[in-house]
N, C-alpha and C positions, 0 to 999 in steps of 0.2 A: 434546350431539348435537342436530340438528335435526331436526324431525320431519314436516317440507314440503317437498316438491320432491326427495326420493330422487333422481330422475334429472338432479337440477339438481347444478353444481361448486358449490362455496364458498368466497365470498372475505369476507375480512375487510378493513375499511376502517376506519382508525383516523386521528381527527383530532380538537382541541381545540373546532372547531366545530360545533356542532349544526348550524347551515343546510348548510356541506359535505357533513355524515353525512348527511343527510338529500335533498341534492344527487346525491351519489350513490347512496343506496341507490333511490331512483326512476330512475337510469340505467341499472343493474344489474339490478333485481329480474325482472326479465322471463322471465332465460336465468341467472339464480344466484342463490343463497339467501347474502344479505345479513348480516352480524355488523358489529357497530359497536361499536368502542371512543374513550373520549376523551383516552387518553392511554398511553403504551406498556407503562405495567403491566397497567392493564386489558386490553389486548391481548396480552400475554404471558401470562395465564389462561387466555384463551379458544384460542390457538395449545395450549399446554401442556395442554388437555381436552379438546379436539375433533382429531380425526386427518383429520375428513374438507376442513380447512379446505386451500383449492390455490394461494392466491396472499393476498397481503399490500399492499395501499396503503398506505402511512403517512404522512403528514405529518414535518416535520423538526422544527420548532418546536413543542413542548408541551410540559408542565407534570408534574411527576412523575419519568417518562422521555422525555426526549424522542426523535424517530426515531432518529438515529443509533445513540445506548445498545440500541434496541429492535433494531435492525440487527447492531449489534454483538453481544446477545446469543442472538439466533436464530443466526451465524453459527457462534458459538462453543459450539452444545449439541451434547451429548456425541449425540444421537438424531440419526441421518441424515435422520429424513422433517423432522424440522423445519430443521435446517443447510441442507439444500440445498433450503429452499422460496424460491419469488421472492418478490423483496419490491422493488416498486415506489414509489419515492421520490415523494410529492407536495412539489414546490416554486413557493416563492411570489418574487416580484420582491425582498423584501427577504432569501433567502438567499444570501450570499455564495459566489464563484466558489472559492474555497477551501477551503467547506464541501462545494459539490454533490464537489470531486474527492476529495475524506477519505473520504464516504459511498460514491464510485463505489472506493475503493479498498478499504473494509472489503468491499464485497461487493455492493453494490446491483445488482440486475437491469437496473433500468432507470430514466427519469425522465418525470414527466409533472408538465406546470407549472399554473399555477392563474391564468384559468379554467380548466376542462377541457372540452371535447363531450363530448352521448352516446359518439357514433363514436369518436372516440380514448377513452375509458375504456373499452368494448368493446372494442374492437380487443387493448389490453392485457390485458386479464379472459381474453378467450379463446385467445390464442397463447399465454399464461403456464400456465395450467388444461388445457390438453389432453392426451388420454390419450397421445398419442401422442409426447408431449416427451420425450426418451430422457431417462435417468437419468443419464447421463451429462452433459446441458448442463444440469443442477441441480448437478451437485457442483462443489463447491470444489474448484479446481485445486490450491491450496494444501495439501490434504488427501495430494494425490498427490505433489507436490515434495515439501514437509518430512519429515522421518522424524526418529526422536529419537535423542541424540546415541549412542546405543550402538547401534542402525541406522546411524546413518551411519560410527561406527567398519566396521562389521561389511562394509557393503556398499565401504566405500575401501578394505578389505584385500582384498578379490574383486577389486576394479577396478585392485589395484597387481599381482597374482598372474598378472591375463591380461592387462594389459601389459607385462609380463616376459616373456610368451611372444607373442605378437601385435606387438609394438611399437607400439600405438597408446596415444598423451600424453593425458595428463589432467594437472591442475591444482586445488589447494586455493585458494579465496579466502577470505581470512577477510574480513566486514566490521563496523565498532562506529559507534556513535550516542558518540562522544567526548565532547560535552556535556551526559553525560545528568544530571548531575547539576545542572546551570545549568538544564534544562529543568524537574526537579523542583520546581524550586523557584517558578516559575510556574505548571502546572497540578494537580489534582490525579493521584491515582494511576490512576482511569477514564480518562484523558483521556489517559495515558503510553500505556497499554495499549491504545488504541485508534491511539498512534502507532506502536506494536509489530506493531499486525493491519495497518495500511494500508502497513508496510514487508515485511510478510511478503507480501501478496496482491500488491506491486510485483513483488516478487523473482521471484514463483512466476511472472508473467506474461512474463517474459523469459526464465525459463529454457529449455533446450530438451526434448526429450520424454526425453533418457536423464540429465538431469543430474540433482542433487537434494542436499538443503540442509537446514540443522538451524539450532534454538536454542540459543547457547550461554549461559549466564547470561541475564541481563536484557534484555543493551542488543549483542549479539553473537551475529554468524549467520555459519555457515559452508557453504561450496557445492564440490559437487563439479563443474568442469566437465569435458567429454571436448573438449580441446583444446590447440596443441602451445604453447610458452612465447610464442612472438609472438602466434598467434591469443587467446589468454588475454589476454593485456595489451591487445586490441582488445576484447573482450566485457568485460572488467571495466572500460572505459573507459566501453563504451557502457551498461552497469549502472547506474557510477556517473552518468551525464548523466540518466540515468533515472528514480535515487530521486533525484536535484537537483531535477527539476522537480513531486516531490512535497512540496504546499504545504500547511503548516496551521497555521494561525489562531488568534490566542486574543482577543477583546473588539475585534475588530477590524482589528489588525496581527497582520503574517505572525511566526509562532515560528521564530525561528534554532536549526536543526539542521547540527553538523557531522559529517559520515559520512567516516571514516578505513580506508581498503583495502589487503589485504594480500595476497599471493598465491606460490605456492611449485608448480611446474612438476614431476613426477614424471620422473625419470630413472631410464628403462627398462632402461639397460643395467645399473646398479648393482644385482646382485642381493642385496647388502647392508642396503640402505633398506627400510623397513619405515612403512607407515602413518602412524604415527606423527612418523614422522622428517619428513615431509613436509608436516605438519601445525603440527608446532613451526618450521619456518623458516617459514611462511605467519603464524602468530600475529608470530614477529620481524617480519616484513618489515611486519605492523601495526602494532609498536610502532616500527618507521622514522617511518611516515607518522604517526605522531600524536603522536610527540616535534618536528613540522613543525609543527605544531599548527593547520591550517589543514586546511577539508575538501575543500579542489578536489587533494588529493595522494592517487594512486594510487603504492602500492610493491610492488614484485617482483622474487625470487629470477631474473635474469637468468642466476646460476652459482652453485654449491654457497656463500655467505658474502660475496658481493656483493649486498647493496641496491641494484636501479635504480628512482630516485623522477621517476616523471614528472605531469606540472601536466594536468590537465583543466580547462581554461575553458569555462564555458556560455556562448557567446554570445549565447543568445535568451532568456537570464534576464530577469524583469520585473522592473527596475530601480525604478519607482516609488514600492515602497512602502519602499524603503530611501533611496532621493532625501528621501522625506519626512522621515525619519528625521537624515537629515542635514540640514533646513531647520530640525526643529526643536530642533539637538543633542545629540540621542539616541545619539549616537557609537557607542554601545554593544550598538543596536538592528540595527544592519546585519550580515547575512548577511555573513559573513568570505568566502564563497566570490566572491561579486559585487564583493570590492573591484578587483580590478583591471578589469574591466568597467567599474565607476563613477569610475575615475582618469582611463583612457583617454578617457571618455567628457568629464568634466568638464577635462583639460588639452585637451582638443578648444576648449573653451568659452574656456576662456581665454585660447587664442592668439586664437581668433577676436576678444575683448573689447580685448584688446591694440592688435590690427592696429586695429580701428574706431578706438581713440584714439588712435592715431597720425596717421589720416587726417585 
């Protein structure tokens, strides 16, 4: 606890730099009683003993813990006042656009780049710190979406009972991380689990206010949505376009993740179906799409024991860093979901190469 400035907020600013800490605690100290750590354990001590701490700067890059981990596990403590404190990303020119959105998807508040001004580091310090921030724009949305798998039994047998009387549709999606075992094999176990929190915090960002969604195993989530079998296959489309464009990184090149979808439409009139039932045709319609073995394939319960498998193309996928991959051989390196973007793309090239020799 600190023993100066009672009527002053406290923030904590943690970075590998002495001149930064030091940078900031002089832009700060004015209007908030200053803690400085140089690396994100240190500053998980000082989070972890002090209650009166309002906001978090962190740097990405350090030694130890570095911010992300420190992000990650403020994000993930069991204590509310510390889960849902902000935590302001400090970023420098050499963190990758990859990392800032892995970070913006575990949870980060916000981002302030380096150098910084007084004014914007104030400006940050006090909108973040004020009494007046409901409680509400601190909590993890994801807290409110997910429920655990016997919660979400509990609440789809409520949801299949009064659409049996009401007739309003809902739908089970199930969705799996299909590769998850080619991805083990390149990071460590932290680095899984942090692609676990930044697909969970995806998920919960697109959900709508009554839907809500679980962990099944490891590499497996399942969602309830209220919607009829056409609308569904439009929101699991636009889902999956969603967690596509979540990108992350390992030593530089992007990590190929494949996301395999499955989905099973509740039929209201059948008052025979039960929860369950509707659940295990959404798991099959997952095992359609990943016996496809490709992740741009969503599948869906069109009718009681029809598979309908439809192709999601991303068209504004960033080709680049798979282009690369194919200059340098890497065959194996390219994102399965972008190959037919990068076929059309390059038989584009081709004819064009053609015609010039012709000419």
């Amino acid at each position: 606890m600190s023993s100066q400035g009672d009527n002053k907020n406290e923030i904590l600013v943690v970075d590998d730099s002495a001149t930064i800490l030091a940078t900031a605690k002089k832009m700060l100290q004015e209007e908030f009683v200053v803690h400085t750590a140089k690396d994100g354990g240190e500053a998980w001590n000082v989070i972890s003993e002090n209650e009166n701490v309002k906001v978090v700067f962190s740097d990405l890059q350090m030694p130890v813990m570095n911010g992300m981990q420190l992000l990650l596990k403020i994000r993930e403590s069991d204590e509310q006042r510390i889960s849902s404190l902000p935590v302001i990303m400090v970023t420098g020119q050499s963190d990758s656009p990859g990392g800032k959105r892995a970070v913006f998807d575990i949870g980060a508040t916000d981002f302030i780049g380096k150098p910084f001004d007084a004014m914007d580091l104030l400006s940050r310090a006090r909108s973040n710190s004020s009494p007046h921030r409901r409680a509400e724009d601190h909590a993890d949305r994801s807290q409110q979406v997910f429920v655990t798998p016997s919660g979400f039994q509990n609440m789809g047998r409520e949801a299949l009972a009064v659409s049996q009387e009401t007739k309003e549709e809902f739908s089970v999606v199930q969705i799996e991380i299909a590769n998850i075992e080619e991805i083990k094999k390149e990071i460590d176990s932290k680095s899984v689990r942090q692609i676990i929190v930044s697909l969970v915090k995806r998920i919960s960002s697109v959900l709508r206010e009554r839907d809500i969604a679980t962990r099944i195993g490891e590499n497996k989530f399942a969602v309830l949505l209220y919607a009829d079998a056409h609308n569904t296959k439009l929101a699991v489309e636009r889902l999956c376009e969603c967690l596509k464009k979540l990108v992350f990184e390992i030593n530089g090149r992007t990590l190929r993740k494949e996301l395999v979808f499955g989905y099973s439409s509740a039929d209201c009139d059948n008052k025979k179906l039960n929860f369950v039932d509707i659940c295990k045709q959404a798991d099959m319609a997952l095992k359609e799409a990943r016996e496809i073995r490709l992740g741009n394939k969503v599948a869906g319960y069109s009718q009681p024991g029809k598979v309908e498998v439809s192709k999601v193309v991303d068209e504004e996928a960033d080709l680049w860093p798979d282009l690369t991959h194919i200059i340098d051989g890497d065959f194996h390196l390219v994102d399965s979901m972008h190959e037919d973007a990068l076929i059309k793309h390059m038989e584009a090239y081709i004819k064009y190469v053609r015609k010039k020799l012709v000419v």
